[in-house]
C-alpha positions as CSV (number, residue, x, y, z in Angstrom):
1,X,-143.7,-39.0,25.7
2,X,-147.2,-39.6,25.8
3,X,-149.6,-36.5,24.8
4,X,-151.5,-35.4,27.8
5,X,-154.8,-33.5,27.9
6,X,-154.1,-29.8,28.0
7,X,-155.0,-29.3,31.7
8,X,-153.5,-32.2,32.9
9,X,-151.0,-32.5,36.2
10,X,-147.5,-34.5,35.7
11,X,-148.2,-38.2,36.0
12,X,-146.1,-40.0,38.2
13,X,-146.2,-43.8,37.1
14,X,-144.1,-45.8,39.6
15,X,-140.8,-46.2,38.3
16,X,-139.5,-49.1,40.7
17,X,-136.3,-49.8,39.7
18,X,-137.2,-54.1,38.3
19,X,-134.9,-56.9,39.8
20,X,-132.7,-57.5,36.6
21,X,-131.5,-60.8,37.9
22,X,-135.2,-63.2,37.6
23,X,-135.1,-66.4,39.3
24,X,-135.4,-68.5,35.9
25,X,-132.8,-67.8,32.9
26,X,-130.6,-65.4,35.3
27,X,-127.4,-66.8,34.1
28,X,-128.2,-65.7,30.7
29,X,-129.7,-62.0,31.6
30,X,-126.7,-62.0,34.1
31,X,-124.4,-62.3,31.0
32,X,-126.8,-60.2,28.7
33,X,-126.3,-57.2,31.6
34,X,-122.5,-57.6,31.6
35,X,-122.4,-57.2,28.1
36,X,-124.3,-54.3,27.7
37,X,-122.1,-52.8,30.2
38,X,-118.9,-53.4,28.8
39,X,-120.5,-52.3,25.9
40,X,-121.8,-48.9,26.8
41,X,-118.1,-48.4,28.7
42,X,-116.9,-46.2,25.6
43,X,-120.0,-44.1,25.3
44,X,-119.5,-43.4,28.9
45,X,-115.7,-42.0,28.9
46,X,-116.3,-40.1,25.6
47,X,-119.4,-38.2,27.0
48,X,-118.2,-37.5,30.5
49,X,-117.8,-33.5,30.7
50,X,-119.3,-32.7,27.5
51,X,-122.4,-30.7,27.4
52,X,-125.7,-32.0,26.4
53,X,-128.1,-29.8,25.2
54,X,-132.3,-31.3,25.9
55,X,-135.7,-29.1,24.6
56,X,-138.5,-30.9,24.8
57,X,-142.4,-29.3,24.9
58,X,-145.2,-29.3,27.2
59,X,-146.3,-32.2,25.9
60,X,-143.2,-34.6,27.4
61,X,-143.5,-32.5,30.6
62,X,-147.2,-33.3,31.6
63,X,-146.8,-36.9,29.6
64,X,-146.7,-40.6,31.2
65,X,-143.1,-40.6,31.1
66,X,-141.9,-37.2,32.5
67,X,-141.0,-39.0,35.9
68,X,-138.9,-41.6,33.5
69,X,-137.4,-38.7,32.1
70,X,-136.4,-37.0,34.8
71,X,-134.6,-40.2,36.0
72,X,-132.9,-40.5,32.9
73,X,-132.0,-36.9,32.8
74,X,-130.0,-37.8,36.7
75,X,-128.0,-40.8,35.1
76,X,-126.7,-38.3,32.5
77,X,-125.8,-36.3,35.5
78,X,-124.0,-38.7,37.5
79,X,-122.4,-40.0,35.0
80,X,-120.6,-36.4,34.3
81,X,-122.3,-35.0,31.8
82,X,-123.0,-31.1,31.7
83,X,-126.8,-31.4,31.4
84,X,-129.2,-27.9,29.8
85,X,-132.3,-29.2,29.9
86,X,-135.3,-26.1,27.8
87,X,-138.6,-27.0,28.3
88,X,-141.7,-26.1,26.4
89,X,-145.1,-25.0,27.7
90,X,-147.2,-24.9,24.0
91,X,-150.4,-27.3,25.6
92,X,-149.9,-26.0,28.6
93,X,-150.3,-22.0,26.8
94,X,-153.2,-23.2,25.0
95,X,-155.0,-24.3,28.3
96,X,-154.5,-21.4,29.8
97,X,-155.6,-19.1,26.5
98,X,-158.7,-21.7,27.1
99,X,-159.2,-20.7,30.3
100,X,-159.6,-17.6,29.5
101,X,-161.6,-17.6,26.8
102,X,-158.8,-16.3,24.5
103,X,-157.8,-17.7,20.8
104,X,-154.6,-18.9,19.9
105,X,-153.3,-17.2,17.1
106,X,-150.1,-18.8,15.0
107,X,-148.0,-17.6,12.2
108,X,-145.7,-19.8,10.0
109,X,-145.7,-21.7,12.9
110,X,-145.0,-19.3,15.6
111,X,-147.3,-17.8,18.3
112,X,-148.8,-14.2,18.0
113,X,-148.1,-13.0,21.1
114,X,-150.2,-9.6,22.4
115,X,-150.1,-8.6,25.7
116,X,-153.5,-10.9,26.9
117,X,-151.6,-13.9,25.4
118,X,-148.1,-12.7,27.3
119,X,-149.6,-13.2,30.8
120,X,-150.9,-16.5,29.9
121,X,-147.5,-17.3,28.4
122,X,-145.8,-15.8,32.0
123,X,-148.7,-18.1,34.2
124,X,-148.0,-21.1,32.1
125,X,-144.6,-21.4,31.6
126,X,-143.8,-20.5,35.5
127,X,-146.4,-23.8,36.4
128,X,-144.0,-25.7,33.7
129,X,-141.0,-24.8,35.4
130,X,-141.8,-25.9,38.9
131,X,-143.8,-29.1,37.8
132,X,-140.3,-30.0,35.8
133,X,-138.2,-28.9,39.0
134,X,-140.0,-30.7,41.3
135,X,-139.8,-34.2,38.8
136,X,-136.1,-33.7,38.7
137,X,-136.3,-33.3,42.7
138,X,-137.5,-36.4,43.9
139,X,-135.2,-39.6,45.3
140,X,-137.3,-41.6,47.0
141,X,-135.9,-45.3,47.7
142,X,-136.5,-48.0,45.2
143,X,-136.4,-45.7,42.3
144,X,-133.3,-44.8,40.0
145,X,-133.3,-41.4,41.8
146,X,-132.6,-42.7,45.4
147,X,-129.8,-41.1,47.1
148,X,-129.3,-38.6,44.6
149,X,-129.8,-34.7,44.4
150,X,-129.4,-32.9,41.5
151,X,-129.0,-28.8,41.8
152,X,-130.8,-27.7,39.1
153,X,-130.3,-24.0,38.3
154,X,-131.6,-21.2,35.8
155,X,-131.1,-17.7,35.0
156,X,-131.7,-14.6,32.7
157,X,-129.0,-16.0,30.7
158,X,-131.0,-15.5,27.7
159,X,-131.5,-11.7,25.8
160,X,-134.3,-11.5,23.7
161,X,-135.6,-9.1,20.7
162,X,-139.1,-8.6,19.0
163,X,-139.8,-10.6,16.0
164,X,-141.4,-7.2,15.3
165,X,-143.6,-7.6,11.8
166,X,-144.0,-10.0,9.8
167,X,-146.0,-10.4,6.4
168,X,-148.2,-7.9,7.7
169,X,-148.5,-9.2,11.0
170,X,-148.0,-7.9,14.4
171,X,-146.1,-10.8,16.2
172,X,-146.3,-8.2,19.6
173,X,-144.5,-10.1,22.5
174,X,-142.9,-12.7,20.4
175,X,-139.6,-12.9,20.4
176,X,-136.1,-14.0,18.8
177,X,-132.9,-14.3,20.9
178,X,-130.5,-11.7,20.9
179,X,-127.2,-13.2,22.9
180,X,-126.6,-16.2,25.1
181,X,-124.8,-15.4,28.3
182,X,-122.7,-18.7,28.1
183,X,-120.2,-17.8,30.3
184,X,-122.9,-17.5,33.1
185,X,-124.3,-20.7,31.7
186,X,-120.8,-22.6,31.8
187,X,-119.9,-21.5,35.2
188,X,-123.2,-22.8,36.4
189,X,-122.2,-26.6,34.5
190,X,-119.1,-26.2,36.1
191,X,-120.3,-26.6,39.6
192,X,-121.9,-29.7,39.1
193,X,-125.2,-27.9,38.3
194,X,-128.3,-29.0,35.7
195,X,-129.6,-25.9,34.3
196,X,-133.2,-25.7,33.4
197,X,-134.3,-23.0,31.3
198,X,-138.0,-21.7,30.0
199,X,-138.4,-20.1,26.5
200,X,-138.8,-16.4,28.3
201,X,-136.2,-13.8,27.4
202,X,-135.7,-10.0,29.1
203,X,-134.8,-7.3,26.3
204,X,-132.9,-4.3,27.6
205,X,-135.2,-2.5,27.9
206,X,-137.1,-5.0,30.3
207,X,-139.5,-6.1,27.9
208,X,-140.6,-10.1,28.5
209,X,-140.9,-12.0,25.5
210,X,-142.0,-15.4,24.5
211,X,-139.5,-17.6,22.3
212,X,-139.8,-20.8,21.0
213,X,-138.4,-23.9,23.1
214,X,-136.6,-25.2,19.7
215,X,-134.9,-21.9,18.6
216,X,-133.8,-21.6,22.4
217,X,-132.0,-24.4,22.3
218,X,-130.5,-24.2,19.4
219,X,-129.0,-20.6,20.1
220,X,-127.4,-22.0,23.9
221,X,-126.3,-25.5,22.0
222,X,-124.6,-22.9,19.7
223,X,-123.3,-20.7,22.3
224,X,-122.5,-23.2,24.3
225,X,-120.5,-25.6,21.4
226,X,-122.1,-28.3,22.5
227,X,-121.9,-32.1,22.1
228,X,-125.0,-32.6,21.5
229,X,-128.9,-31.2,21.1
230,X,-131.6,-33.0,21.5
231,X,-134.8,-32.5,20.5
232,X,-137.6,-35.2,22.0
233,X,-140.7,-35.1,18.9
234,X,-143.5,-36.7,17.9
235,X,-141.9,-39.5,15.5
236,X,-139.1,-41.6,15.6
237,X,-137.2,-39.4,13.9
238,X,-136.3,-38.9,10.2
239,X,-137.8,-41.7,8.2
240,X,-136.9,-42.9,4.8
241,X,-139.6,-43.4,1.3
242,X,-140.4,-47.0,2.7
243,X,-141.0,-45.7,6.3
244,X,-137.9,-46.9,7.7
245,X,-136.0,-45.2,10.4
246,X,-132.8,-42.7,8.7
247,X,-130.2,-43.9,11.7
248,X,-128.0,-41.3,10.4
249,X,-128.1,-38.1,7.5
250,X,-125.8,-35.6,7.5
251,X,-126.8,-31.6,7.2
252,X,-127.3,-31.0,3.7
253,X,-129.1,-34.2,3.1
254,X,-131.4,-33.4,5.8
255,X,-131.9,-30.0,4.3
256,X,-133.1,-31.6,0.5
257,X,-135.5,-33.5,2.8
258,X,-137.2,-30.7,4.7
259,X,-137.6,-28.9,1.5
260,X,-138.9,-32.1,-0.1
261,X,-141.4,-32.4,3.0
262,X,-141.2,-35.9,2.9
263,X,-142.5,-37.4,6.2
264,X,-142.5,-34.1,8.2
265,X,-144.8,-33.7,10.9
266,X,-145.5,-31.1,13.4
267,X,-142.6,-31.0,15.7
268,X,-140.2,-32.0,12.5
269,X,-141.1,-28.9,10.9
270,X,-139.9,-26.8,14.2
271,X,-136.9,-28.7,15.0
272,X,-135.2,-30.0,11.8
273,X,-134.3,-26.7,10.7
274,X,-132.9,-25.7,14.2
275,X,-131.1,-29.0,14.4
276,X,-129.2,-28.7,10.8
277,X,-128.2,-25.2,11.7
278,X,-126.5,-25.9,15.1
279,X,-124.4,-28.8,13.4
280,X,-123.2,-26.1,11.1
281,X,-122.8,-23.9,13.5
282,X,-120.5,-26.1,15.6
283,X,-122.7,-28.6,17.7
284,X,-121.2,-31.6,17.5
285,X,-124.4,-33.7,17.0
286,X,-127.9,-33.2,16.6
287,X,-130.9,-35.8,17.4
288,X,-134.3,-36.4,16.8
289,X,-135.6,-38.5,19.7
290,X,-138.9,-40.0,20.2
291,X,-141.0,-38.7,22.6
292,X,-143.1,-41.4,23.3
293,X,-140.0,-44.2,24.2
294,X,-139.3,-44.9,27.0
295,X,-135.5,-44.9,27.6
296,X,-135.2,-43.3,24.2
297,X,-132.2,-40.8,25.5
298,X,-130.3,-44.4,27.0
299,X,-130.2,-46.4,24.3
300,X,-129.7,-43.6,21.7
301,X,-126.2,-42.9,23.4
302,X,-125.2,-45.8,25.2
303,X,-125.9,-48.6,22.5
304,X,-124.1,-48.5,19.2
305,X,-127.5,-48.6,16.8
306,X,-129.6,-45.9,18.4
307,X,-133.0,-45.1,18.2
308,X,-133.0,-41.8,16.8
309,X,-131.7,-40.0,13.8
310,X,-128.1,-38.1,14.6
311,X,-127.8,-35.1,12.2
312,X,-124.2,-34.4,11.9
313,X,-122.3,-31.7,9.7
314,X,-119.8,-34.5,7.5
315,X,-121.3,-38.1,7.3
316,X,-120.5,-40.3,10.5
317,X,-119.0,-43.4,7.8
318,X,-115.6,-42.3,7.4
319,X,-112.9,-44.6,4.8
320,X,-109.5,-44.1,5.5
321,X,-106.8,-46.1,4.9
322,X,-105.5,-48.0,7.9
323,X,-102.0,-47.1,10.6
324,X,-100.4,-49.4,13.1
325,X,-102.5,-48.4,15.8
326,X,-105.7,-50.2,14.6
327,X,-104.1,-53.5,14.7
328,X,-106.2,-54.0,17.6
329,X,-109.5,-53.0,16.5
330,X,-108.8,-54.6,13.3
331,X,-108.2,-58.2,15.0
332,X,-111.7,-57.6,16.9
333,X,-113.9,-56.9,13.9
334,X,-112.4,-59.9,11.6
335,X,-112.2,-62.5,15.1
336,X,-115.9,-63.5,14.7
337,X,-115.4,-64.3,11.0
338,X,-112.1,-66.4,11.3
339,X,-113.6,-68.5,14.4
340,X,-116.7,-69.4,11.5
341,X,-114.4,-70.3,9.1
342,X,-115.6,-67.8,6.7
343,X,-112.1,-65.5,6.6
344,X,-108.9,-67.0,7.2
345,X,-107.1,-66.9,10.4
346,X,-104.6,-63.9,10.7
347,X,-102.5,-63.5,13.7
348,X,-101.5,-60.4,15.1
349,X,-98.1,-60.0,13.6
350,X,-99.4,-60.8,10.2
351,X,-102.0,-57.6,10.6
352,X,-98.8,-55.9,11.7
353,X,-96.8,-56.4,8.8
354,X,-99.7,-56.3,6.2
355,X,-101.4,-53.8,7.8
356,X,-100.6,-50.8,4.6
357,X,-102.7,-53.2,2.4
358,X,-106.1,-52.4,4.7
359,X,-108.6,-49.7,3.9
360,X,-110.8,-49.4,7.2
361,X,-114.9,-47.7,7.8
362,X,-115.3,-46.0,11.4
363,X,-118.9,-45.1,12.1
364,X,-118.2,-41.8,14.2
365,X,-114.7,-43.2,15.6
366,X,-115.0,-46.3,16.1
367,X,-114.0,-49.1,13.6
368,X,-116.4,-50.9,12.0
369,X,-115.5,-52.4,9.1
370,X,-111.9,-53.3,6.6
371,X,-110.8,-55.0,3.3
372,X,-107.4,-55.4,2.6
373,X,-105.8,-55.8,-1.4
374,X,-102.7,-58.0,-2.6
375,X,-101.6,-56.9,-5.6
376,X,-99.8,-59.3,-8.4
377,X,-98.8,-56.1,-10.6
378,X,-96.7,-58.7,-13.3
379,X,-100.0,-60.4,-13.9
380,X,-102.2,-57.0,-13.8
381,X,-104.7,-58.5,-11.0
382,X,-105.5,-58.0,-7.4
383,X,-107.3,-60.0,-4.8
384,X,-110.1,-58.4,-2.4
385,X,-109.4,-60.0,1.3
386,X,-110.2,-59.9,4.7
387,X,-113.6,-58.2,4.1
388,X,-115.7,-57.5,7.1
389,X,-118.4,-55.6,9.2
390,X,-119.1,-55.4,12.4
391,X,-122.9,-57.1,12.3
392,X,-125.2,-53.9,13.6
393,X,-123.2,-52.2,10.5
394,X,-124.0,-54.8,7.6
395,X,-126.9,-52.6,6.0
396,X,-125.3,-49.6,6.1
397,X,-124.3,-50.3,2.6
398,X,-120.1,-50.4,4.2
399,X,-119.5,-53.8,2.0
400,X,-120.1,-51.3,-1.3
401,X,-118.0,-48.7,0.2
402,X,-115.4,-51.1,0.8
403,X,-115.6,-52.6,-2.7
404,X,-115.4,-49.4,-4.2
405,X,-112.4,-48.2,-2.5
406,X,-110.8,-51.4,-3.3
407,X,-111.5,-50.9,-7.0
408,X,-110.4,-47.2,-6.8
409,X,-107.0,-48.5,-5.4
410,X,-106.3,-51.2,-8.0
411,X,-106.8,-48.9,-10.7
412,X,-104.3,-47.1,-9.3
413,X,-101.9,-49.5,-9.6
414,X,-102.6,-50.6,-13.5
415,X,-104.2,-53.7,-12.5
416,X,-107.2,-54.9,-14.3
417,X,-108.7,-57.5,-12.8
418,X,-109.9,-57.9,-8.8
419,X,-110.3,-61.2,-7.9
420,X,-112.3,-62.5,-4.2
421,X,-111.7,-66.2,-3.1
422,X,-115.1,-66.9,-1.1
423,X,-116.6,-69.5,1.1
424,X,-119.9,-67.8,2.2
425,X,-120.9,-64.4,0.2
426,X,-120.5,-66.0,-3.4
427,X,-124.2,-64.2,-3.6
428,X,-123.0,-60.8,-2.4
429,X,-120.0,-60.3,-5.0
430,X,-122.0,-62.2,-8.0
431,X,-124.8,-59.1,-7.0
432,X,-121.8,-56.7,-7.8
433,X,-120.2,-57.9,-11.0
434,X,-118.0,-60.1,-10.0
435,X,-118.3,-63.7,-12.3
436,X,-117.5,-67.3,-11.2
437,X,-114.1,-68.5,-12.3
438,X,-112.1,-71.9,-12.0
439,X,-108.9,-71.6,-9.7
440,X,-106.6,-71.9,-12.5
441,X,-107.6,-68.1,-13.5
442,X,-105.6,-66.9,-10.2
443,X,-102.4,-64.9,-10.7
444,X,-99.8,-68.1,-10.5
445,X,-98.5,-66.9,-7.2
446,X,-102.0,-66.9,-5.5
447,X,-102.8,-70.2,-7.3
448,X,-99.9,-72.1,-5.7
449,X,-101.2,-70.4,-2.4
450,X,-104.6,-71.9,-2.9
451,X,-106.0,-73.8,-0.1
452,X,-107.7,-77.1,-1.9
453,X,-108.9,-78.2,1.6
454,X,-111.0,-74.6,2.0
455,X,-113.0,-75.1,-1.3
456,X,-113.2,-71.4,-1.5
457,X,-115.1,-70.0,-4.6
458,X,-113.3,-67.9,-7.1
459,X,-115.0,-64.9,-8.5
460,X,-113.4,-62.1,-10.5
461,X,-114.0,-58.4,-12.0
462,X,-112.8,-57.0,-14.9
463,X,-111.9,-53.2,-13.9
């Protein structure tokens, strides 16, 4: 979300729900809706009752797009998704030290709270609250919140205990949490409820202390086992040497990176470490989110690219050979390739009966990619067929995958050369090894098979 200045109220752009159906070209955007529909259909049934975990700081609560937000946030909601949204208050504090004429004083990171900075914490993080509330609130007409009310709850579910000292210093009302009342938390969800929590926790002994939005969200994402935590930052999430965006990177990988401290920025530096221990702790999924798009929570889990990075504990590319009941997956990923011309046509009962011969890629479930292998054990060779991907998938490096499994297998079996018979991707397997070869190098079987009218290339490896 856009940074506000420190003492700035909630902006409330106007959020008018657009006609999606223009006069000119609304055929096409008709069609273009429909199929992003049908699309998001999946995401839809798998999230409805799991539990979504949201922190996000003061900055996305007094930013342009907090009203956007919070009409976002209600979708999730109505579409059945257990919704715990944490909010930060950290420009919002620093107003208020401002105000005061007190100075901010940090640690590694983390606010040195005293007793002067406590009440401005308290004053703060109660104007947060209601300012949030109040956004989630509203349903006037002609926005995506008409006709809707969402209950939005809160609690002492969170404990808290001092950070005490720390290299010397004093960290005073600064605290850690102790113990997540999930239960409480959970029978709130249950009733339909969104539940809104600030960083404050109670200690036994009635002591208030000031956490950090991140590391309370990671403890009730924990507590909770949650789907998913979110964390909204200031980039677009984990980015590559080049600058490009890292879709996808499991824990450990994320770990080499924050210790590397390649392309780490404020909020990265908070939340990345919270992030890779909930996915070890249990959380399903962790993501880095963008602050500043709008929609970012949408099309992160309704659209099968993303815009995020998802931080999961194993990687979310998974090869496994392939069973009956992906016959018809299988049939959807190769269709667009056989109506091309650039695999050959399979019906359905051929997938059936050849179906043991396919290795499969899912990217978190869902199957994105195959290759199948015929082997001619007499003659020591094997051919590569029926490779495809799924086009949002075709950088994900899934072809090498692929190829390697395939070469994995036919060693297996003794053979020592893999051969591919190609129309359109001679480049691709010449890239890889592979070296042009007349037809009359098939395996004699496969040459008397050999489609003359196709004109497919020949291109073989020596294992």
């Amino acid at each position: 979300m856009y940074k506000a200045s420190q003492d700035s109220a909630p902006a409330t752009p106007d959020v008018t729900t657009p006609n999606p159906f223009p006069e000119v070209g609304s055929d096409q955007l008709s069609q273009r809706f429909v199929g992003w529909v049908r699309a998001a259909a999946p995401y839809i049934h798998a999230f409805r009752g799991k539990t979504f975990v949201l922190g996000f700081g003061g900055e996305v609560a007094a930013g342009q797009l907090a009203q956007a937000l919070a009409c976002d946030c209600n979708l999730l909601a109505a579409l059945g998704i257990r919704l715990v949204l944490v909010h930060g208050a950290r420009p919002q504090i620093e107003a208020e030290l401002a105000r005061r004429g007190l100075e901010p004083r940090y640690h590694k990171g983390l606010r040195v709270t005293d007793a002067a900075a406590l009440e401005c914490v308290k004053a703060a993080m109660a104007v947060t609250r209601i300012e949030v509330e109040a956004l989630l609130s509203q349903g006037l007409p002609n926005t995506p919140m008409a006709g809707s009310f969402m209950r939005v709850t809160g609690g002492n579910f969170v404990t808290a205990k001092p950070v005490g000292v720390v290299d010397g210093i004093d960290y005073g009302f600064t605290g850690a949490v102790r113990r997540v009342i999930a239960d409480e938390i959970a029978a709130d969800l249950d009733q339909q409820n969104v539940v809104l929590m600030s960083p404050l926790g109670v200690s036994p002994a009635g002591e208030i202390f000031n956490m950090s939005m991140e590391a309370v969200a990671e403890a009730v994402a924990i507590a909770l086992k949650a789907e998913k935590l979110i964390y909204l930052c200031d980039a677009p999430g984990l980015l590559d040497a080049g600058g490009a965006l890292i879709e996808a990177i499991t824990a450990d990988d994320a770990e080499v990176k924050l210790k590397a401290g390649e392309g780490m920025t404020e909020d990265l530096d908070l939340y990345l470490p919270c992030a890779i221990r909930a996915v070890r702790q249990g959380v399903g999924r962790a993501h880095l989110i963008d602050r500043d798009k709008d929609g970012g929570l949408l099309l992160e889990f309704f659209t099968p690219q993303g815009v995020g990075t998802v931080l999961t504990r194993d990687p979310l590319f998974r090869l496994r050979e392939a069973t009956i009941e992906d016959v018809g997956a299988l049939s959807s990923v190769i269709a667009p390739m056989e109506a091309d011309g650039t695999l050959v046509r399979r019906s359905r009962e051929r997938l059936e009966e050849e179906i043991e011969r396919f290795t499969v890629v899912e990217y978190d479930g869902v199957l994105v990619g195959c290759a199948a292998l015929y082997p001619f054990i007499d003659e020591r060779a094997a051919e590569m067929a029926c490779v495809a991907v799924v086009p949002q998938h075709r950088r994900a490096g899934l072809g090498e995958m692929l190829l390697g499994r395939m070469e994995s297998r036919a060693r297996a079996m003794g053979v020592e050369r893999l051969f591919v018979l190609t129309t359109r991707t001679a480049d691709w397997f010449r890239e890889r090894g592979f070296r042009e070869a007349p037809p009359e190098a098939l395996p004699r079987q496969k040459r008397e098979m050999y489609d003359v009218s196709r004109r497919s290339k020949v291109f073989m490896k020596t294992l």
